[in-house]
PyMOL Python script that loads the backbone (N, CA, C, O; Angstrom):
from pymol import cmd

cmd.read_pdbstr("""\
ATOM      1  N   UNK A   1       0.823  -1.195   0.000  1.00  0.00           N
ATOM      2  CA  UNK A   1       0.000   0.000   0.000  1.00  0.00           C
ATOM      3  C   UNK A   1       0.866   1.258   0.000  1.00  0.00           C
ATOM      4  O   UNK A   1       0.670   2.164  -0.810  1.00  0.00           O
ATOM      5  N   UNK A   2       2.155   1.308   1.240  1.00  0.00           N
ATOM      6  CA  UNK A   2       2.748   2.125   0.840  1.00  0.00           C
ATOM      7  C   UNK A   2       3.147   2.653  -0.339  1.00  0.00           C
ATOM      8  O   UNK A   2       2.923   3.774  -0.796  1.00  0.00           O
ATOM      9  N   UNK A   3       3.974   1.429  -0.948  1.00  0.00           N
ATOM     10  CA  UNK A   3       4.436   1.924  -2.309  1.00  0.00           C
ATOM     11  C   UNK A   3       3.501   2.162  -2.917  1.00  0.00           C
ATOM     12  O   UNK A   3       3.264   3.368  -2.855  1.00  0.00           O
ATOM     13  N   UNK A   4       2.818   1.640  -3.494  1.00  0.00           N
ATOM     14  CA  UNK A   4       1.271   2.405  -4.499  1.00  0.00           C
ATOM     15  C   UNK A   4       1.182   3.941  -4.123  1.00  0.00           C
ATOM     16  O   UNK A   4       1.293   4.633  -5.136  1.00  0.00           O
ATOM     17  N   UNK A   5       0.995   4.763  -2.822  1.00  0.00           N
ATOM     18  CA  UNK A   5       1.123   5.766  -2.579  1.00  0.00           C
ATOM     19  C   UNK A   5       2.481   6.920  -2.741  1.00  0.00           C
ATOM     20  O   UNK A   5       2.461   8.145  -2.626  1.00  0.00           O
ATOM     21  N   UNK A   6       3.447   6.137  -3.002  1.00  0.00           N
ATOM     22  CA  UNK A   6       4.984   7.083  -2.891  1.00  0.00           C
ATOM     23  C   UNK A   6       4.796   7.052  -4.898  1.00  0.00           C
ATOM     24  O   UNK A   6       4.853   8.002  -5.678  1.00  0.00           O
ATOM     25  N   UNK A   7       4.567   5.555  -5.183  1.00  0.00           N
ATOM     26  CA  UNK A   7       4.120   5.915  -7.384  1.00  0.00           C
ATOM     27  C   UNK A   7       3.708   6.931  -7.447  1.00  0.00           C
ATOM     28  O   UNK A   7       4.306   7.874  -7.965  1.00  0.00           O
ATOM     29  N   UNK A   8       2.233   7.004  -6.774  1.00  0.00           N
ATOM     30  CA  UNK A   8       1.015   8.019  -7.195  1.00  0.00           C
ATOM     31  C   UNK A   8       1.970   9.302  -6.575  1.00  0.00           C
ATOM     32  O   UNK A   8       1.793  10.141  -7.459  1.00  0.00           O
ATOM     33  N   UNK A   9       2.744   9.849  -5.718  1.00  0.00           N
ATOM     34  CA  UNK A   9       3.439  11.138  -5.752  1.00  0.00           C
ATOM     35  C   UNK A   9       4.249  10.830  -6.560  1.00  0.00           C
ATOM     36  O   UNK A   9       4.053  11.699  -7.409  1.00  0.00           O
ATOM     37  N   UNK A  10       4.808  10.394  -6.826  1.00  0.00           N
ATOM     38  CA  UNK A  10       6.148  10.340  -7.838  1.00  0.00           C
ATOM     39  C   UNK A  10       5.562  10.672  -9.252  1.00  0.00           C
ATOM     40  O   UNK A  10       6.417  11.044 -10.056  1.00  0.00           O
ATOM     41  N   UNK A  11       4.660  10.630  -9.579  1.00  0.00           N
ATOM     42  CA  UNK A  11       4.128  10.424 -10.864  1.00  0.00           C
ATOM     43  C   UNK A  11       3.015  11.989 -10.517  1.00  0.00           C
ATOM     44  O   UNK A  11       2.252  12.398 -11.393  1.00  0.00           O
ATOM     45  N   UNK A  12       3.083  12.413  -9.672  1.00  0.00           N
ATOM     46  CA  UNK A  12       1.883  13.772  -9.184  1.00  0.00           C
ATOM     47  C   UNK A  12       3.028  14.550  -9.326  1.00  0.00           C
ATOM     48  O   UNK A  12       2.841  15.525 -10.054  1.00  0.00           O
ATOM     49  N   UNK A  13       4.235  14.435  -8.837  1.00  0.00           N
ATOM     50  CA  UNK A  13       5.651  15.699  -9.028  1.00  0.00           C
ATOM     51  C   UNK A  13       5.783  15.908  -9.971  1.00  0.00           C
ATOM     52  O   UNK A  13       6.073  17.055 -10.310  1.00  0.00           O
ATOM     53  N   UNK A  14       5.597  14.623 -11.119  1.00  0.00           N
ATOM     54  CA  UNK A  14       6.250  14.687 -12.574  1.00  0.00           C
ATOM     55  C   UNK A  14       5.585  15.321 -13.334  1.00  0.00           C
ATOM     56  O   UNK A  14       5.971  16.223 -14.078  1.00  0.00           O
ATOM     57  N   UNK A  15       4.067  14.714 -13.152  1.00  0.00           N
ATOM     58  CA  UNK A  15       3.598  16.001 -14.033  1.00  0.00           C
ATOM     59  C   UNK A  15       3.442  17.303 -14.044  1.00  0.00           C
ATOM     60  O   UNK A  15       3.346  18.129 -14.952  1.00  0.00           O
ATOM     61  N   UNK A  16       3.426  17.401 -12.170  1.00  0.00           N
ATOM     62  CA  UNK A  16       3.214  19.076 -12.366  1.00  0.00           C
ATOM     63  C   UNK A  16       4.961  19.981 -12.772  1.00  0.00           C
ATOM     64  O   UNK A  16       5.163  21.181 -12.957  1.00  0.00           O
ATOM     65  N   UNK A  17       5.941  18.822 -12.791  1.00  0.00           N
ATOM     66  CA  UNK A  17       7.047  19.771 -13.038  1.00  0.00           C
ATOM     67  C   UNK A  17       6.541  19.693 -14.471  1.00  0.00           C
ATOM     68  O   UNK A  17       6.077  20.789 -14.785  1.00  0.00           O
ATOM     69  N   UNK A  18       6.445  18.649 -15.629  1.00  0.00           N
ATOM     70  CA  UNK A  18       5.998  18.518 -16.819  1.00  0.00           C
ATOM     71  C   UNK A  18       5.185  19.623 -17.365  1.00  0.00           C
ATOM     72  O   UNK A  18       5.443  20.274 -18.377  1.00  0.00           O
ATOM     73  N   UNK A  19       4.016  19.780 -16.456  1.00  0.00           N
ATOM     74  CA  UNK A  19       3.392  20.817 -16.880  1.00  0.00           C
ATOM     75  C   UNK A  19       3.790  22.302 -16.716  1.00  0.00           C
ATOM     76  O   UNK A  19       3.314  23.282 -17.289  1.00  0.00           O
ATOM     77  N   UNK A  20       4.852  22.227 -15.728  1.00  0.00           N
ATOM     78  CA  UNK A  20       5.206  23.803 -15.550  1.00  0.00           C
ATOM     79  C   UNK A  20       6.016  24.475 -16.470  1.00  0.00           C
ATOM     80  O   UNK A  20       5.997  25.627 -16.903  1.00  0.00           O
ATOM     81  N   UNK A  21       6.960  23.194 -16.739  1.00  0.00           N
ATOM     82  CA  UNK A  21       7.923  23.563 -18.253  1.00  0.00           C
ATOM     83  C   UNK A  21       7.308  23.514 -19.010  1.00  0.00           C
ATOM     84  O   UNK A  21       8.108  23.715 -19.923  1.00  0.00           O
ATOM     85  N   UNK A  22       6.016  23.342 -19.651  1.00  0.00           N
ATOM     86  CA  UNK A  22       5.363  23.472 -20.962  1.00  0.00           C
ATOM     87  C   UNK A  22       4.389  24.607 -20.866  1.00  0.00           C
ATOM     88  O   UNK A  22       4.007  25.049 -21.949  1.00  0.00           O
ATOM     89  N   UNK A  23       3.848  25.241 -19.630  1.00  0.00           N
ATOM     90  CA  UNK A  23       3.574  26.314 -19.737  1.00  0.00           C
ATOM     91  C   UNK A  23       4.409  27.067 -19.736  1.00  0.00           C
ATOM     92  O   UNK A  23       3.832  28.071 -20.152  1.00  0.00           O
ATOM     93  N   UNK A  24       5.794  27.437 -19.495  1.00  0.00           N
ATOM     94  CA  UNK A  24       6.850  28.294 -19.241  1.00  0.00           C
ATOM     95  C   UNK A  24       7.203  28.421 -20.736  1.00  0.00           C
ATOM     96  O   UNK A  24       7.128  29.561 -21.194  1.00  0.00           O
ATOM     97  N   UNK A  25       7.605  27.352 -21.635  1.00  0.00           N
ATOM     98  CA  UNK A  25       7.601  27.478 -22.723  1.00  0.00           C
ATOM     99  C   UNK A  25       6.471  28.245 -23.984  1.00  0.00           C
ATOM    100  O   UNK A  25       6.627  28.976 -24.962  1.00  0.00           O
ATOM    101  N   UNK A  26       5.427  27.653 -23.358  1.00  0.00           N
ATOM    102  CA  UNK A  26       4.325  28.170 -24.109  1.00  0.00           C
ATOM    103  C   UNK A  26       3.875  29.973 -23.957  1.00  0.00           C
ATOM    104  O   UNK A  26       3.706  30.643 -24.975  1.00  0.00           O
ATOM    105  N   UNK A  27       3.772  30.390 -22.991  1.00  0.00           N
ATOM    106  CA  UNK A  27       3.992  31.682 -22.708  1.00  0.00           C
ATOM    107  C   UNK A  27       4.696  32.146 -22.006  1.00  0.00           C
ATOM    108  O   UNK A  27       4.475  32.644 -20.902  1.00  0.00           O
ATOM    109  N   UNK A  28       5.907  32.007 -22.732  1.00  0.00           N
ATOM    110  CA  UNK A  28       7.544  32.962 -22.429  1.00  0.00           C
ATOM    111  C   UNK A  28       7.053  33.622 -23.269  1.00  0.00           C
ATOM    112  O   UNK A  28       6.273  34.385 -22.699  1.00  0.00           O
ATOM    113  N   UNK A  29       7.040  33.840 -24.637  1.00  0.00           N
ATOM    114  CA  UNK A  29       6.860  34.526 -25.844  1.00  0.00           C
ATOM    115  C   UNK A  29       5.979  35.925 -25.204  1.00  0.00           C
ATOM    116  O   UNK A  29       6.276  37.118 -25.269  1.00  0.00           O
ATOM    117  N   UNK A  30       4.980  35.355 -24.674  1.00  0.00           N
ATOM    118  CA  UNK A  30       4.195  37.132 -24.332  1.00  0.00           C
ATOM    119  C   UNK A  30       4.744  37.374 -23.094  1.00  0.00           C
ATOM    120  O   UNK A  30       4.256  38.376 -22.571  1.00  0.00           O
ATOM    121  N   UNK A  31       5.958  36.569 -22.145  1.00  0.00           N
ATOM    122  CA  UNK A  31       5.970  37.563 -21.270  1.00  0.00           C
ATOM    123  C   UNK A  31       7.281  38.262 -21.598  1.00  0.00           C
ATOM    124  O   UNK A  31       7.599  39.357 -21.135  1.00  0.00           O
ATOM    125  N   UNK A  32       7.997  37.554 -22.417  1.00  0.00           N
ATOM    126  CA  UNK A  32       9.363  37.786 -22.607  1.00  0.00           C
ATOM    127  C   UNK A  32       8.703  39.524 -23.690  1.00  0.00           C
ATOM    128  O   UNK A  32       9.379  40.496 -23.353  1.00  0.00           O
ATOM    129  N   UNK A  33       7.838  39.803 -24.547  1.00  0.00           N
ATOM    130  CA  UNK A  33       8.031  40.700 -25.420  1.00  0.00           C
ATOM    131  C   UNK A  33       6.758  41.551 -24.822  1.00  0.00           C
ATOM    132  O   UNK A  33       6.151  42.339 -25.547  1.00  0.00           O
ATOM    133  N   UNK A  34       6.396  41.336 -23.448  1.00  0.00           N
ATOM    134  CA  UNK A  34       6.107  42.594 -22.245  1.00  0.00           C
ATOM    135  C   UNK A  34       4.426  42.440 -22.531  1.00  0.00           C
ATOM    136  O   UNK A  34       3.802  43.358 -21.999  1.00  0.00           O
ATOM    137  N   UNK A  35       3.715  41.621 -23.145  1.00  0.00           N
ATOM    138  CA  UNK A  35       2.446  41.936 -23.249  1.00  0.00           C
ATOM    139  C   UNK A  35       1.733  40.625 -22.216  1.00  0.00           C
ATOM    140  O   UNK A  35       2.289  39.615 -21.785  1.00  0.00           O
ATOM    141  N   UNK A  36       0.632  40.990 -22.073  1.00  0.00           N
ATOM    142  CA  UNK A  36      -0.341  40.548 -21.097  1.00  0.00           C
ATOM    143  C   UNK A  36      -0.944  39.883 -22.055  1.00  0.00           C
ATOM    144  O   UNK A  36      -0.814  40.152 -23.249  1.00  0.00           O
ATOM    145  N   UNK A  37      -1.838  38.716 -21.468  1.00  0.00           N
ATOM    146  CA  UNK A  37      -2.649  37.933 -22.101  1.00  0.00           C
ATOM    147  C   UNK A  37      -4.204  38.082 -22.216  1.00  0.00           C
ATOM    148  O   UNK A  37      -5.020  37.161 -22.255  1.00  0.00           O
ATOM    149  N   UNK A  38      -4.465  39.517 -22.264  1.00  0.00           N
ATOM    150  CA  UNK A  38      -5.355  40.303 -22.293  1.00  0.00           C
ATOM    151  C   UNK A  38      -5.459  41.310 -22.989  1.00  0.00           C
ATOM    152  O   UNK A  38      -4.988  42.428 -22.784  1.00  0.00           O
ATOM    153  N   UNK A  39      -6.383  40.763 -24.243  1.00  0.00           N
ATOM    154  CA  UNK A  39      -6.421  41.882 -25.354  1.00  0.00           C
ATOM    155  C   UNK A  39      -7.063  43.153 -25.193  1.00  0.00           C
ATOM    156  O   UNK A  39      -8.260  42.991 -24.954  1.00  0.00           O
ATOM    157  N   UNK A  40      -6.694  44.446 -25.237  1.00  0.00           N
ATOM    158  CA  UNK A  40      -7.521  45.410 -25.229  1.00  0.00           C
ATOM    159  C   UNK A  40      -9.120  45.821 -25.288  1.00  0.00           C
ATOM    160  O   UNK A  40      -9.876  46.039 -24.342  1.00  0.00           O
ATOM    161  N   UNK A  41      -9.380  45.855 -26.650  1.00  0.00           N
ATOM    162  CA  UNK A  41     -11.139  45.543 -26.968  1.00  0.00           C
ATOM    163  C   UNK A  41     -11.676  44.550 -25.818  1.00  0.00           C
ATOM    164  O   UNK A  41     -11.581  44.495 -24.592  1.00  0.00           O
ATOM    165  N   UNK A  42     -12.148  43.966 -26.602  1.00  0.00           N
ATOM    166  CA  UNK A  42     -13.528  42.977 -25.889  1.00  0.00           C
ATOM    167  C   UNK A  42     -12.493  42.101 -24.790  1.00  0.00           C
ATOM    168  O   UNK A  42     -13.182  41.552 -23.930  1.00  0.00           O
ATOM    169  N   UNK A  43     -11.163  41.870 -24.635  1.00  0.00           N
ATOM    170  CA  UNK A  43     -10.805  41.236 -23.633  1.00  0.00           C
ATOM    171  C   UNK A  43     -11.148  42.110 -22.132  1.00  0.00           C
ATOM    172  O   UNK A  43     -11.669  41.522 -21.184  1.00  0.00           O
ATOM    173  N   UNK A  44     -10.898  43.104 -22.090  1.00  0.00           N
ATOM    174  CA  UNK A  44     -10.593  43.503 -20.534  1.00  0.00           C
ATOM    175  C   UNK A  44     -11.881  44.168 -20.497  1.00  0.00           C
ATOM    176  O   UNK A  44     -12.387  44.135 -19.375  1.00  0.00           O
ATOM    177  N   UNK A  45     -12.497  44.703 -21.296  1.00  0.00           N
ATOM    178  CA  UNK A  45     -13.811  45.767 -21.199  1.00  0.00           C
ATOM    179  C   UNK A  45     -15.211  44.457 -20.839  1.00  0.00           C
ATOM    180  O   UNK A  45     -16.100  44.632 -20.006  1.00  0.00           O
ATOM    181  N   UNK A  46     -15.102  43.616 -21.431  1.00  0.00           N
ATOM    182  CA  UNK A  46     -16.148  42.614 -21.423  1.00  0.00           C
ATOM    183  C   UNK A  46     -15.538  41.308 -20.770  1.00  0.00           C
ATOM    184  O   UNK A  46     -15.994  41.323 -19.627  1.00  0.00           O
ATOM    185  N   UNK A  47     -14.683  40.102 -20.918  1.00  0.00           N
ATOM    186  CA  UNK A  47     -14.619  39.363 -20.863  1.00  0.00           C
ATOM    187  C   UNK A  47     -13.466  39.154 -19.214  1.00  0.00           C
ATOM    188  O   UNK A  47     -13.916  38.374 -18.375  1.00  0.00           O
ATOM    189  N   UNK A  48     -12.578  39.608 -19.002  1.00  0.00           N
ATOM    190  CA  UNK A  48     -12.148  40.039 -18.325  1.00  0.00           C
ATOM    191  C   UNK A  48     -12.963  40.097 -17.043  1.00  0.00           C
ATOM    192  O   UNK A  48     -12.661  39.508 -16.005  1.00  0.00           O
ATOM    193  N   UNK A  49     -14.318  41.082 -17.275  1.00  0.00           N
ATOM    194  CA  UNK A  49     -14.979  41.866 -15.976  1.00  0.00           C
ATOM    195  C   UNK A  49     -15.884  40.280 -15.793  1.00  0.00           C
ATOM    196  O   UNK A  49     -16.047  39.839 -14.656  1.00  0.00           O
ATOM    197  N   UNK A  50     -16.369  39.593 -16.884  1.00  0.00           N
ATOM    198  CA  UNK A  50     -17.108  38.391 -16.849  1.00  0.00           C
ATOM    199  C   UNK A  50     -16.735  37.403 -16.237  1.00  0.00           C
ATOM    200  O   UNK A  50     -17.388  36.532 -15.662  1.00  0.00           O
ATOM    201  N   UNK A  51     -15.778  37.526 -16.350  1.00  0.00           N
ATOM    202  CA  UNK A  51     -14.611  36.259 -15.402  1.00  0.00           C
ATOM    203  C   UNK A  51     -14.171  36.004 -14.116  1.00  0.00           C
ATOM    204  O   UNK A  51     -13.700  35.059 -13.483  1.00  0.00           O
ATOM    205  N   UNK A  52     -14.605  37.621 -13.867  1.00  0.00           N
ATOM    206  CA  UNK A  52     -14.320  38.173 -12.291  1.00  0.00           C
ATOM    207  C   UNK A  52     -15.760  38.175 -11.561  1.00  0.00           C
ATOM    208  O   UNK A  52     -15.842  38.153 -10.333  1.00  0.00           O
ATOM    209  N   UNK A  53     -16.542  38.195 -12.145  1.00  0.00           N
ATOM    210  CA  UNK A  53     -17.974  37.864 -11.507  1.00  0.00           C
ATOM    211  C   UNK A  53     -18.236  36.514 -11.628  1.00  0.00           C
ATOM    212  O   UNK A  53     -18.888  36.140 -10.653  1.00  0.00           O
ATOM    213  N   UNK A  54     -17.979  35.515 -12.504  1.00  0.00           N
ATOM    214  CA  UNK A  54     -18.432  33.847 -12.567  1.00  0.00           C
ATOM    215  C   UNK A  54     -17.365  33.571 -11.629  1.00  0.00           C
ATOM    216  O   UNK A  54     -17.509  32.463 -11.113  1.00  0.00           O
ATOM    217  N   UNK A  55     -16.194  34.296 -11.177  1.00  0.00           N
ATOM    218  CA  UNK A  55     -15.449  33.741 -10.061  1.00  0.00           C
ATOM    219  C   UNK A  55     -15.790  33.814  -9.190  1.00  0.00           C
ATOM    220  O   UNK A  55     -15.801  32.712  -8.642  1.00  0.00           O
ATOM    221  N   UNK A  56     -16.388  35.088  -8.202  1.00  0.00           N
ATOM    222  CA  UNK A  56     -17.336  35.367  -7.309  1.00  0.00           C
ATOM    223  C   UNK A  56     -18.653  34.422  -7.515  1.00  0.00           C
ATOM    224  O   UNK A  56     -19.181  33.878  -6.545  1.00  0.00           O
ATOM    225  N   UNK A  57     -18.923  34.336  -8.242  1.00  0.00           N
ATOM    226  CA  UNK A  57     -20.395  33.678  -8.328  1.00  0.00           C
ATOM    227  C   UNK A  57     -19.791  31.853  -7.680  1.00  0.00           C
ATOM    228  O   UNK A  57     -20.233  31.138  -6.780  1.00  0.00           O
ATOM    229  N   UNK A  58     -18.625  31.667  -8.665  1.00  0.00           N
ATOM    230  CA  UNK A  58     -18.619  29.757  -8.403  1.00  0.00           C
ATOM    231  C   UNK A  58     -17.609  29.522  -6.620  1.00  0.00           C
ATOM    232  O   UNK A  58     -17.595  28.420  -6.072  1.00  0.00           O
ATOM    233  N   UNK A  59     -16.915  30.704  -6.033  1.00  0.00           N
ATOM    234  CA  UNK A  59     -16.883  31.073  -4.828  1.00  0.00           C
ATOM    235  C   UNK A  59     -17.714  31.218  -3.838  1.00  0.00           C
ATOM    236  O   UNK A  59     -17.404  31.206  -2.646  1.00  0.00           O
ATOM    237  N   UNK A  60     -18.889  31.374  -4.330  1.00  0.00           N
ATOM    238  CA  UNK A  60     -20.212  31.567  -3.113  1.00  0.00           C
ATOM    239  C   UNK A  60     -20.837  30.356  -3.194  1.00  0.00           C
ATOM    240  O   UNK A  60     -21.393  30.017  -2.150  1.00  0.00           O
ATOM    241  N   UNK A  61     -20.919  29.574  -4.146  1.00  0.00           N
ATOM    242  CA  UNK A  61     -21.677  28.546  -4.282  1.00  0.00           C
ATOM    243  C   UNK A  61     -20.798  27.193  -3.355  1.00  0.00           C
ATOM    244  O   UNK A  61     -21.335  26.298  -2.703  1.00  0.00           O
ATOM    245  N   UNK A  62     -19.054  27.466  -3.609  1.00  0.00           N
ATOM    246  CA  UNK A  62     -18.326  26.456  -2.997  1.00  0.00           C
ATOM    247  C   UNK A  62     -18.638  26.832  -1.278  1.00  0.00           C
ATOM    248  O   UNK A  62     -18.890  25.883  -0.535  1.00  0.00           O
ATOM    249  N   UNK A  63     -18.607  28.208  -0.726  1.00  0.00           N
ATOM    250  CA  UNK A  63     -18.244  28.835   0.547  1.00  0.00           C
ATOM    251  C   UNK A  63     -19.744  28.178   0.608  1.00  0.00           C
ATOM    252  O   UNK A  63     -19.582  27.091   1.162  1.00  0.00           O
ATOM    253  N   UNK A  64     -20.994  28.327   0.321  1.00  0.00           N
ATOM    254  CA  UNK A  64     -21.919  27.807   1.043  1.00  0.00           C
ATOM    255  C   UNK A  64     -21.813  26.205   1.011  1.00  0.00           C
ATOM    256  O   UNK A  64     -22.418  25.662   1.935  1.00  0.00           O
ATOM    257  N   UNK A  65     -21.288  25.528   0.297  1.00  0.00           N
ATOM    258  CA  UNK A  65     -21.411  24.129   0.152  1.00  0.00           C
ATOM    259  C   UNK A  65     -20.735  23.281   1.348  1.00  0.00           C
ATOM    260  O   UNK A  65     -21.222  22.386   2.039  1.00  0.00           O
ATOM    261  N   UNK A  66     -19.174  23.987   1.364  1.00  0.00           N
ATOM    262  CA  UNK A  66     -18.109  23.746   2.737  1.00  0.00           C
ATOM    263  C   UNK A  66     -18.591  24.043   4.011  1.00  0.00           C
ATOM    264  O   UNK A  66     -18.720  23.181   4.880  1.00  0.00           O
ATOM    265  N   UNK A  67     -18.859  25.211   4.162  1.00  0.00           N
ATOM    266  CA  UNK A  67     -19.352  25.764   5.139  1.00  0.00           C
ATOM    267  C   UNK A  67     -20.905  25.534   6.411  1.00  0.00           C
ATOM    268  O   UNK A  67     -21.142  25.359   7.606  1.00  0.00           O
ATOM    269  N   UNK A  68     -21.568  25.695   5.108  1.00  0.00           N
ATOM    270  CA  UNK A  68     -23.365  25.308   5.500  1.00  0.00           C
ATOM    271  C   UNK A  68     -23.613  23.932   5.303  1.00  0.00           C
ATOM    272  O   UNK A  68     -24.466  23.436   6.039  1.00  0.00           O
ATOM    273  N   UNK A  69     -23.121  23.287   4.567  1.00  0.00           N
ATOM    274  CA  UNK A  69     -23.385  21.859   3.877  1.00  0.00           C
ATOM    275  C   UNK A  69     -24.369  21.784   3.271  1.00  0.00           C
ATOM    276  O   UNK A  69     -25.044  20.758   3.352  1.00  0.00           O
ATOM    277  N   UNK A  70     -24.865  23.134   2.255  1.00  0.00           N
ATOM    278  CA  UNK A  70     -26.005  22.903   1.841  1.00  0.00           C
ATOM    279  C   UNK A  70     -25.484  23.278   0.159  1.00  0.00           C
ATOM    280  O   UNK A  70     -24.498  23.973  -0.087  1.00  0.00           O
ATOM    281  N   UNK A  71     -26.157  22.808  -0.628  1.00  0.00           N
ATOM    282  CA  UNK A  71     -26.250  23.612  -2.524  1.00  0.00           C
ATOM    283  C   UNK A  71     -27.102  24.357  -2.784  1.00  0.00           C
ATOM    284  O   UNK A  71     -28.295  24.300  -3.083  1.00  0.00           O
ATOM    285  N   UNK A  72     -26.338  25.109  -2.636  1.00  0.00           N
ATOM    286  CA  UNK A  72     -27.163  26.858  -2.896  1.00  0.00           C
ATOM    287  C   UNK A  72     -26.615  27.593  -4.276  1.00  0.00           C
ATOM    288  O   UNK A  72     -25.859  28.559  -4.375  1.00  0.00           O
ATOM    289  N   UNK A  73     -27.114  26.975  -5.080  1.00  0.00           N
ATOM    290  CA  UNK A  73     -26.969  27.967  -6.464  1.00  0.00           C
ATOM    291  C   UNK A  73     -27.717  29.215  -6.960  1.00  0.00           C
ATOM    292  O   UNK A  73     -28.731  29.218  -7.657  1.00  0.00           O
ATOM    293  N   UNK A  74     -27.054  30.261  -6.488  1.00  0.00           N
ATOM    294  CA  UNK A  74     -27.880  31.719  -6.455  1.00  0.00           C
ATOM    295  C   UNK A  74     -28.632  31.470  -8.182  1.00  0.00           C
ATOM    296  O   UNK A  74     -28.469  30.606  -9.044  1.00  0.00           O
ATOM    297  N   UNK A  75     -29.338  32.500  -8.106  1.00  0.00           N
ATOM    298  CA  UNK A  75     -29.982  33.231  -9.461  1.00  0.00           C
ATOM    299  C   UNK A  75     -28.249  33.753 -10.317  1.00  0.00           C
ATOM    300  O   UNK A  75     -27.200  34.248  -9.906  1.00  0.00           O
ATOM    301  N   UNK A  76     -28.843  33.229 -11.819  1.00  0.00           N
ATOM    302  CA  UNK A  76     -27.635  34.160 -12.606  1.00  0.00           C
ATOM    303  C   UNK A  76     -28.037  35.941 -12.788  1.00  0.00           C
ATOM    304  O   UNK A  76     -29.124  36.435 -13.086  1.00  0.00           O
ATOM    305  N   UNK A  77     -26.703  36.644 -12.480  1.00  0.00           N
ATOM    306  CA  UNK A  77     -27.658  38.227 -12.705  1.00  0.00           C
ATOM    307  C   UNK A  77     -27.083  38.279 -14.210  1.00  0.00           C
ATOM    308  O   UNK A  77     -25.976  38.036 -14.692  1.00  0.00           O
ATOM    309  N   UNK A  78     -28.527  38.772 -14.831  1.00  0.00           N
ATOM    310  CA  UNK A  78     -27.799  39.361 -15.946  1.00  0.00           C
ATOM    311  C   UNK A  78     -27.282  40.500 -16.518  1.00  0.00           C
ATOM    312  O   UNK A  78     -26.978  40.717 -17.692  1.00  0.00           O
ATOM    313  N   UNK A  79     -27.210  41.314 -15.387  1.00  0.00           N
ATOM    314  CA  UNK A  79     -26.595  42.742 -15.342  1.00  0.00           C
ATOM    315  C   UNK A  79     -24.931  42.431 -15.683  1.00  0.00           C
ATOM    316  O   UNK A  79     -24.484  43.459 -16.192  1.00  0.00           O
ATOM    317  N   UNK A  80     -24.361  41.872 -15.629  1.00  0.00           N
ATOM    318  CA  UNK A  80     -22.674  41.843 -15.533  1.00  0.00           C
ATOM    319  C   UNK A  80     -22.788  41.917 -17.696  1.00  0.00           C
ATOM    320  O   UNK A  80     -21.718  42.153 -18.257  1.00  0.00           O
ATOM    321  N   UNK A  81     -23.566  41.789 -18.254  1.00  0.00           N
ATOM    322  CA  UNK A  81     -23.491  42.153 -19.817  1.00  0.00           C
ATOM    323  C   UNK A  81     -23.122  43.580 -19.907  1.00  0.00           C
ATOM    324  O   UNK A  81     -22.996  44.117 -21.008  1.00  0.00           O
TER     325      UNK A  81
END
""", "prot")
cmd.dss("prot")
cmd.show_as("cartoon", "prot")
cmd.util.cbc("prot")
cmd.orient("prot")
């Protein structure tokens, strides 16, 4: 049993180093030539602000779930358009 458990980390390190060098690779390019991964237009004015409210939104739904032990999925607002 032990060993089965020391694989499953050994193989949980690898990928996340795996994955860190392939994101590092994959966007060096925009950080190395100073730009953000956030396009002007419709990225930061719309999509951006959308992202920051479905985060708040899927945050309240986890904080009541942990917390209360209950599933409480608010109303969607559709004001954040």
């Amino acid at each position: 049993m032990k060993n089965a458990h020391s694989e499953r980390k050994k193989y949980f390190y690898l990928y996340t180093i795996v994955f860190l060098a392939v994101a590092l690779v994959i966007f060096s390019w925009s950080f190395l030539s100073g730009r953000t991964l956030i396009y002007e237009g419709d990225g930061w004015k719309q999509h951006y602000r959308a992202l920051v409210y479905y985060g708040s939104y899927l945050r309240s739904i986890i904080k009541e779930l942990l917390f209360h032990h209950r599933l409480v999925i608010p109303f969607w607002d559709f004001a954040i358009g």
